[in-house]
C-alpha positions as a Python dict, from the first residue, in 0.01 Angstrom:
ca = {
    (1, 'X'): (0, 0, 0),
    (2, 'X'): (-98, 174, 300),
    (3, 'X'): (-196, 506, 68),
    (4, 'X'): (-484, 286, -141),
    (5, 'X'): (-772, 427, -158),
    (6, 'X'): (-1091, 269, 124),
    (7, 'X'): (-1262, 71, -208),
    (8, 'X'): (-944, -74, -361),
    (9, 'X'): (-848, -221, -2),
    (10, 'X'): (-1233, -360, 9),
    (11, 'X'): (-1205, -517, -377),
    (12, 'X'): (-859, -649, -272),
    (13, 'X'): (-977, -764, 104),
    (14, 'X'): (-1290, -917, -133),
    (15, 'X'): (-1075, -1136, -367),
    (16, 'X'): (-903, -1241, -42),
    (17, 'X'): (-586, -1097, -129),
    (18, 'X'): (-355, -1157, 229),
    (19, 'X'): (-170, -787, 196),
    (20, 'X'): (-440, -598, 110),
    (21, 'X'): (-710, -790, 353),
    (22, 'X'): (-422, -692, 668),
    (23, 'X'): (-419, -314, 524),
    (24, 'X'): (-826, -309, 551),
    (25, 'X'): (-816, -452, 874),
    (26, 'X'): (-579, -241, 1033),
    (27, 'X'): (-731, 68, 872),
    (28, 'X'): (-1060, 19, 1015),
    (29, 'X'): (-1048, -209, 1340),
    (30, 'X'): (-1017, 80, 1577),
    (31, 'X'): (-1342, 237, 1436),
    (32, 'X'): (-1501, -94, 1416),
    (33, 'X'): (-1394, -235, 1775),
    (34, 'X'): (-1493, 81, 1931),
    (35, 'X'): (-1808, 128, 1784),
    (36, 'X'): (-1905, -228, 1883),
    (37, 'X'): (-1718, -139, 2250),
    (38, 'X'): (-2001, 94, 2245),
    (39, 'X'): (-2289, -83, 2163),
    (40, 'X'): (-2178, -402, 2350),
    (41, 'X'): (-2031, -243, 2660),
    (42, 'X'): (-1847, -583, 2712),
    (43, 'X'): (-1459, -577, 2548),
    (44, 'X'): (-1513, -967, 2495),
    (45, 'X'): (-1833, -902, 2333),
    (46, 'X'): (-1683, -607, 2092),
    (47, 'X'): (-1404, -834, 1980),
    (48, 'X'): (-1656, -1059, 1848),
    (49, 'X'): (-1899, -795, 1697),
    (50, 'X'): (-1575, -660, 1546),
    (51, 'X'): (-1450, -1019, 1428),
    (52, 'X'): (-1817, -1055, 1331),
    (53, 'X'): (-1819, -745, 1138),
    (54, 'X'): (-1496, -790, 887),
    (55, 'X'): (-1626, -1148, 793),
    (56, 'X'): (-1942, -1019, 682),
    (57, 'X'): (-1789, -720, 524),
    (58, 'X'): (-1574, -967, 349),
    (59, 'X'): (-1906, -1192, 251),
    (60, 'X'): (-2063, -876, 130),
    (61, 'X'): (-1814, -652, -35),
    (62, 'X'): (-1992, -670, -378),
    (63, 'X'): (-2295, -521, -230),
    (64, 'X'): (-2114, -216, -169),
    (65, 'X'): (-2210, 118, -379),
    (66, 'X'): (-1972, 372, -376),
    (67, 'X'): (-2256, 625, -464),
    (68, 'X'): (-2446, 543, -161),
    (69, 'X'): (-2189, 647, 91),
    (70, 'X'): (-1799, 530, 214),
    (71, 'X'): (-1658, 219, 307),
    (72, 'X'): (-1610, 352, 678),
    (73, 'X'): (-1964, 459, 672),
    (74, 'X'): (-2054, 52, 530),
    (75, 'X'): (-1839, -103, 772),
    (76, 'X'): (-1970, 108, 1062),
    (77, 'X'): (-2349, 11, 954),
    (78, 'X'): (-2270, -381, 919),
    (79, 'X'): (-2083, -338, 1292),
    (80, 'X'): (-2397, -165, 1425),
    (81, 'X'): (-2584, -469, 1282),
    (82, 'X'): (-2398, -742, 1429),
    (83, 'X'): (-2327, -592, 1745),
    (84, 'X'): (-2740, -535, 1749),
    (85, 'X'): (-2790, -910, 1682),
    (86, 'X'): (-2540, -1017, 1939),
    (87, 'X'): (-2725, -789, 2203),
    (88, 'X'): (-3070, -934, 2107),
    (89, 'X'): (-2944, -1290, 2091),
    (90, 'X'): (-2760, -1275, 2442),
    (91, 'X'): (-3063, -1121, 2563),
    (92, 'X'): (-2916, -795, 2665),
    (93, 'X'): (-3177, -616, 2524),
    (94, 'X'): (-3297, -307, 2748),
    (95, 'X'): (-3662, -353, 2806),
    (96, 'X'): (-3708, 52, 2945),
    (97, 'X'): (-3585, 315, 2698),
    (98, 'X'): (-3311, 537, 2873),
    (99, 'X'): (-3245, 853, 2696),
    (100, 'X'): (-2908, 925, 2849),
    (101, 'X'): (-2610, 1032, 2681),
    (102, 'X'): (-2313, 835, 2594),
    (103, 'X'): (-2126, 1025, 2871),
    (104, 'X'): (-2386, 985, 3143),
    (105, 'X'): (-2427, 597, 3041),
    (106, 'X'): (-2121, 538, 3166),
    (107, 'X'): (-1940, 421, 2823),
    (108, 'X'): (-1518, 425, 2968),
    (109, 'X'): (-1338, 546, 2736),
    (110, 'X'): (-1023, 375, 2905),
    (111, 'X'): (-1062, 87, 2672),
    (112, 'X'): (-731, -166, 2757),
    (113, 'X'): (-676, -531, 2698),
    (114, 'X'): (-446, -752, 2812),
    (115, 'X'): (-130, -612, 2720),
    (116, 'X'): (-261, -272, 2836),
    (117, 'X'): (-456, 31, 2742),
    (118, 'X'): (-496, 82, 2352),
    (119, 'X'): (-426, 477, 2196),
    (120, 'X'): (-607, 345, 1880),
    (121, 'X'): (-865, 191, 2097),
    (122, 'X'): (-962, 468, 2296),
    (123, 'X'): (-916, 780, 2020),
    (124, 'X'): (-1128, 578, 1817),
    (125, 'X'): (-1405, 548, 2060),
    (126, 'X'): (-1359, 888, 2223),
    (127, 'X'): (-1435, 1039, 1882),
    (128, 'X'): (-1758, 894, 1879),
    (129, 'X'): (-1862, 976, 2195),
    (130, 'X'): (-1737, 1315, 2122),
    (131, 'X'): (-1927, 1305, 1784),
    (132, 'X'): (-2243, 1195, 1949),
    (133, 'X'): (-2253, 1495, 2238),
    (134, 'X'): (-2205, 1722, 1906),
    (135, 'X'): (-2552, 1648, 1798),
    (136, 'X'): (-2920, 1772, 1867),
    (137, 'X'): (-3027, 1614, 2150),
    (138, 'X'): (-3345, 1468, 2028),
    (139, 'X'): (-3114, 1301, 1789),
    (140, 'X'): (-2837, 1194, 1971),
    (141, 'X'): (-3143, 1034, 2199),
    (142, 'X'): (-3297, 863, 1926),
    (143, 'X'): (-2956, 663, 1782),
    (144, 'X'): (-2885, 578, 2154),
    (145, 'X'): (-3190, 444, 2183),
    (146, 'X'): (-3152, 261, 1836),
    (147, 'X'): (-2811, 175, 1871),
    (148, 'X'): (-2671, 125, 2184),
    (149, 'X'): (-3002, 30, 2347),
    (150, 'X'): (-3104, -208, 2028),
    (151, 'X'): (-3510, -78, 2009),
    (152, 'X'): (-3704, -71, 1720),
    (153, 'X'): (-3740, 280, 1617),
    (154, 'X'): (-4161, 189, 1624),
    (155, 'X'): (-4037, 77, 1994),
    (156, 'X'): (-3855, 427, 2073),
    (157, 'X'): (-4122, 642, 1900),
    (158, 'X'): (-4383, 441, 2129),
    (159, 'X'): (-4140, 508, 2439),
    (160, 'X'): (-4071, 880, 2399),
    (161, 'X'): (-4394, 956, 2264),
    (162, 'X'): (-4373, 1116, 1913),
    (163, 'X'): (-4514, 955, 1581),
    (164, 'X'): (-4318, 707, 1403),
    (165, 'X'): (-4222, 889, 1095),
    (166, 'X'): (-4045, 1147, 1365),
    (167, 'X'): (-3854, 878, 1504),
    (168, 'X'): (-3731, 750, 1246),
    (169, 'X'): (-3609, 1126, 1083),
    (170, 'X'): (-3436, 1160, 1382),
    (171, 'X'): (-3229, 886, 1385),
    (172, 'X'): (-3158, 940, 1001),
    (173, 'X'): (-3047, 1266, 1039),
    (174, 'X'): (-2818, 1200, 1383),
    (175, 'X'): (-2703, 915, 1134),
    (176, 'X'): (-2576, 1153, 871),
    (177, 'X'): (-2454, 1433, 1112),
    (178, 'X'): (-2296, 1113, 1278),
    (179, 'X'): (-2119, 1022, 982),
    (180, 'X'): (-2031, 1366, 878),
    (181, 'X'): (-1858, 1404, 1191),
    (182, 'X'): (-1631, 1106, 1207),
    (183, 'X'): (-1540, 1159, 812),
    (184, 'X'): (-1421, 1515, 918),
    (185, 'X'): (-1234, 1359, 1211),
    (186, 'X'): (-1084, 1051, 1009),
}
């Protein structure tokens, strides 16, 4: 089963098949848990965004459209989502825009738990961060401002000074060279 293709394990994981719902969760929690690591900064935190994540993936499997990008890429967008609600709900929210890297925000990539540091943890978020210091830097300072900061992209645009409709082209295009990176990696 573990050779099924990303939207079979989501239709099974759907219907609420047990097997297939395990396969999809062990396919994707790495990706999901460190993307939320990221965002979050907080392990307790991520395990919730993460938890958060595969029950709304589960609510809203139907919704996905194959011809509108991948599962991983759907997954990753619905963890960005929660993990952006839990930061504005706990109030974590950073006021001042801060335009440094991933690196240079101090995001550890020594992820570990209880039992110990995690491989699939920490290659998972290591290839973001790598992904991330691969793009433009006008872009990669736009989606940390979006996403691991949690402002509006009106809010960013007004705090690094460029129109709106600039903003928001950069973050959609470090989005997509985002994406294309971690599909060549996966």
């Amino acid at each position: 089963m573990w050779d099924v293709s990303d939207e079979a394990l989501l239709a099974g994981y759907a219907t609420g098949d047990a097997e297939m719902a395990l396969v999809f969760v062990r396919r994707f929690q790495a990706r999901v848990f460190g993307l939320a690591l990221m965002i979050t900064r907080d392990r307790s935190d991520a395990d919730e965004v993460a938890q958060d994540a595969f029950v709304r993936a589960w609510r809203y499997a139907r919704s996905f459209d194959a011809r509108r990008g991948t599962v991983s890429g759907w997954l990753l967008g619905i963890t960005r989502n929660a993990a952006v609600d839990r930061m504005r709900m706990a109030g974590e929210r950073r006021e001042r825009f801060d335009p440094r890297g991933p690196d240079e925000l101090g995001i550890d990539l020594a992820v570990e738990d209880e039992a110990g540091p995690t491989a699939e943890r920490h290659d998972a978020l290591a290839q973001v961060a790598r992904s991330l210091t691969r793009l433009p830097a006008a872009q990669r300072e736009a989606l940390v401002a979006v996403t691991l900061r949690g402002l509006s992209t009106r809010e960013y645009a007004e705090a690094a000074g460029v129109p709106l409709g600039t903003a928001k082209t950069r973050v959609r295009l470090g989005l997509r060279r985002l994406r294309d990176h971690l599909e060549v990696e996966a």
